[in-house]
C-alpha positions as CSV (number, residue, x, y, z in Angstrom):
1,X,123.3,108.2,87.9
2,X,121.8,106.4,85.1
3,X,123.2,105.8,81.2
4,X,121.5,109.2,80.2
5,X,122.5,111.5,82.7
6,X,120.8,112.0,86.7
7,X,118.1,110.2,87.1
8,X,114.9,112.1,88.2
9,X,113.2,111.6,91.5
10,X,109.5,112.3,91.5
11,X,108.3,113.8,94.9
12,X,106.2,111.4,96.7
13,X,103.3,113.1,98.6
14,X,101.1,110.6,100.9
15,X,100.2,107.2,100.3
16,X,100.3,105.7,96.6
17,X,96.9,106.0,95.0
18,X,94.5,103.2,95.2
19,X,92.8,102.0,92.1
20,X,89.1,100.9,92.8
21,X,87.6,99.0,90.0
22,X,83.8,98.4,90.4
23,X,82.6,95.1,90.9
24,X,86.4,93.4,91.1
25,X,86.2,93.0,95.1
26,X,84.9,89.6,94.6
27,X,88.0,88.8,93.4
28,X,89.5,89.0,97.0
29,X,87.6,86.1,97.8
30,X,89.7,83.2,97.0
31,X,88.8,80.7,94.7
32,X,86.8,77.3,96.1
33,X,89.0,74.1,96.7
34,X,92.5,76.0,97.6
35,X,94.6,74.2,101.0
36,X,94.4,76.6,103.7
37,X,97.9,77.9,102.6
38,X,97.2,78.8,99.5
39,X,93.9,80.3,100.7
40,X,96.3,82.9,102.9
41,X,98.6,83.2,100.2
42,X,95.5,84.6,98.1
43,X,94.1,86.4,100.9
44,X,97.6,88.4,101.3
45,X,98.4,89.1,97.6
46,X,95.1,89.5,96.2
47,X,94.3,93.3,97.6
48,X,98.0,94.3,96.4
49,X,96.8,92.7,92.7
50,X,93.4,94.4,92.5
51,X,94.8,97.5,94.0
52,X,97.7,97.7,91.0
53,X,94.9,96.4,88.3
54,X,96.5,93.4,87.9
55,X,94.0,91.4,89.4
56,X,91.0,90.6,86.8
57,X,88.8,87.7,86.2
58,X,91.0,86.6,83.6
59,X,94.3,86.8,86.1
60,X,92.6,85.2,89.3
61,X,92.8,81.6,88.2
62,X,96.4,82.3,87.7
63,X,96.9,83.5,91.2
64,X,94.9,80.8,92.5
65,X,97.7,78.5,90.8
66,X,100.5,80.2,91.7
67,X,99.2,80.2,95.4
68,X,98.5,76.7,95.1
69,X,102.0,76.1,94.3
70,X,103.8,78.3,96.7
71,X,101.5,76.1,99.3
72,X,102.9,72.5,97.9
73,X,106.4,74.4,97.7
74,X,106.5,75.2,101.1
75,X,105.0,71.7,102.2
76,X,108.1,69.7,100.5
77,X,110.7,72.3,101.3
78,X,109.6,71.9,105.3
79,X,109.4,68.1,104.6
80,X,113.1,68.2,103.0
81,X,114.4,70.3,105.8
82,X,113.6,67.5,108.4
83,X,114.1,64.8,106.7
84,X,117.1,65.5,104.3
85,X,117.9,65.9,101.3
86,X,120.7,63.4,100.9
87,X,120.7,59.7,102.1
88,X,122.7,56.9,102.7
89,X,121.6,53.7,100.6
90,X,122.6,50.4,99.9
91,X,124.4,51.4,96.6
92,X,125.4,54.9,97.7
93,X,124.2,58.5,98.3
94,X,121.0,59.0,97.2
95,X,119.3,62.4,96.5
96,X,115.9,62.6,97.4
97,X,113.0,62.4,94.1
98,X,111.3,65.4,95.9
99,X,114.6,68.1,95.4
100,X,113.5,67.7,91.7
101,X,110.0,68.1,92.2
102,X,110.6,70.8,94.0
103,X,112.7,72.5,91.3
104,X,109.8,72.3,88.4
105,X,107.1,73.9,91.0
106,X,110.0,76.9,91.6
107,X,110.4,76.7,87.6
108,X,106.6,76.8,87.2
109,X,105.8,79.6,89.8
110,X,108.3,81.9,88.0
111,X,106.4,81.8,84.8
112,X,103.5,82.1,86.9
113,X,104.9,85.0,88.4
114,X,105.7,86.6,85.1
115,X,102.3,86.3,84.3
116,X,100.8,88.2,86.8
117,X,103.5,91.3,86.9
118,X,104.9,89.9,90.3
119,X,108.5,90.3,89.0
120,X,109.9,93.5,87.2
121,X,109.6,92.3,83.6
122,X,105.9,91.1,84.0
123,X,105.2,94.1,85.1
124,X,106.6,96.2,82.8
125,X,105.2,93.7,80.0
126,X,102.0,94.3,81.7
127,X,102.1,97.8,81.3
128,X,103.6,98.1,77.6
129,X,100.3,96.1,77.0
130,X,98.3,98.8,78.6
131,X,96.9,96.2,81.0
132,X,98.1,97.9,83.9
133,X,99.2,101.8,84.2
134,X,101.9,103.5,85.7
135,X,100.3,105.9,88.9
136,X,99.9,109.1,87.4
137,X,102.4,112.5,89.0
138,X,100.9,115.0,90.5
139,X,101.2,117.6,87.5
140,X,99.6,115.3,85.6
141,X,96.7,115.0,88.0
142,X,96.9,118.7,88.0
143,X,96.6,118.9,83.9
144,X,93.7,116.1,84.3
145,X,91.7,118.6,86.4
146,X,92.6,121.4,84.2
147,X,91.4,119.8,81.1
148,X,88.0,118.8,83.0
149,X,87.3,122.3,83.5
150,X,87.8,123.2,79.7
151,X,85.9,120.4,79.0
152,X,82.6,120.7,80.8
């Protein structure tokens, strides 16, 4: 129940729809000079992007970026994890240097993240800016064709 009443469920009839843009599947390669991570990172996100039309030339370094950093991420997150992220020195406990690092690459993937519609308000920031649209319903396919036939 939403704050205006039920909310309304939209019948969902075979897979989602599956925007093709001309010309943007070179954007599923990824970019030259990415780790090996970040290059599967791309390789895995990129056909979601292009398919939603959030992928464009403009976005891809962007998600090259944010892949990068999800790669270096991972890599000190794994290296804390073994090694530990509290020690014993002469003066004390020490917390690893790397903890903070970590924190501003997390910090800088959100706003990364943001960018490219990957969390609920990019995306709907993306789409207020008509950059990426909503799939359309089924009667509104339906009034697409109609209009078609009135038109020509």
């Amino acid at each position: 129940m939403g704050r205006r009443g039920p909310l309304k469920k939209h019948p969902v009839k075979g897979p989602p729809p599956v925007a093709s843009v001309a010309g943007d599947e070179n954007l599923l390669t990824p970019p030259p000079g990415l780790p090996s991570g970040a290059k599967r990172r791309y390789i895995e996100i990129a056909p979601i992007l292009l398919a939603d039309r959030r992928l464009l030339r403009e976005t891809q370094a962007t998600l090259a970026t944010w892949c990068r950093l999800a790669d270096e991420a991972d890599r000190i997150a794994d290296a804390l994890e073994v090694e530990g992220i509290i020690r014993k020195g002469p003066h004390g406990t020490i917390i690893d240097g790397r903890c903070k690092l970590l924190a501003g690459i997390r910090s800088a993937m959100l706003k990364y993240s943001t960018a490219l519609g990957l969390d609920p308000a990019g995306r709907a920031r993306l789409q207020s800016a008509g950059i990426i649209q909503q799939a359309k319903t089924e009667a509104e396919l339906e009034a697409d064709a109609l209009m078609a036939k009135f038109i020509g």
